[in-house]
C-alpha positions in Angstrom: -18.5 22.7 12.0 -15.9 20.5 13.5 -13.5 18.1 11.1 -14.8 14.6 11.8 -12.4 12.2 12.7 -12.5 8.0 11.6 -10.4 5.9 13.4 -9.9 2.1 11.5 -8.1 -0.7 12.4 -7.2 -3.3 10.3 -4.7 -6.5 10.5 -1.9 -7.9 8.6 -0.4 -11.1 8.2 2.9 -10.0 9.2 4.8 -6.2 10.5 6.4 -5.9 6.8 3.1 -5.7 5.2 1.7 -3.5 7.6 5.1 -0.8 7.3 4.5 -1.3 3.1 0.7 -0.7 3.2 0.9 2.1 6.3 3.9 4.1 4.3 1.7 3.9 1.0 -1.5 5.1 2.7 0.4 8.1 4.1 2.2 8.9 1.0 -1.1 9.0 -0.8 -2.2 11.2 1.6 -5.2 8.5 2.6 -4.0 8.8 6.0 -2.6 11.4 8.2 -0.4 8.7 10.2 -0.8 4.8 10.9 0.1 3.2 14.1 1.6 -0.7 14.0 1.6 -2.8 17.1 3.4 -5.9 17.3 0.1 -8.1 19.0 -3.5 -7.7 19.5 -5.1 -9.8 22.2 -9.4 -10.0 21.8 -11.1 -10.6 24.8 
């Protein structure tokens, strides 16, 4: 049977949190990478 894959998003108050939580999560092995944009715009 195939792996399943789970894609989350999540936001931050700021890029510095994001880089400290994202490095943690992949050092833990939660994650297998994390992606950090600068902006989200909701339509």
């Amino acid at each position: 049977m195939p792996e399943k894959i789970l894609l989350a998003l999540s936001t931050f108050p700021d890029a510095e949190t994001a880089r400290r939580i994202s490095n943690e999560l992949v050092a833990q092995k939660f994650v297998a990478c994390a992606n950090i944009l600068p902006s989200v715009e909701s339509i």
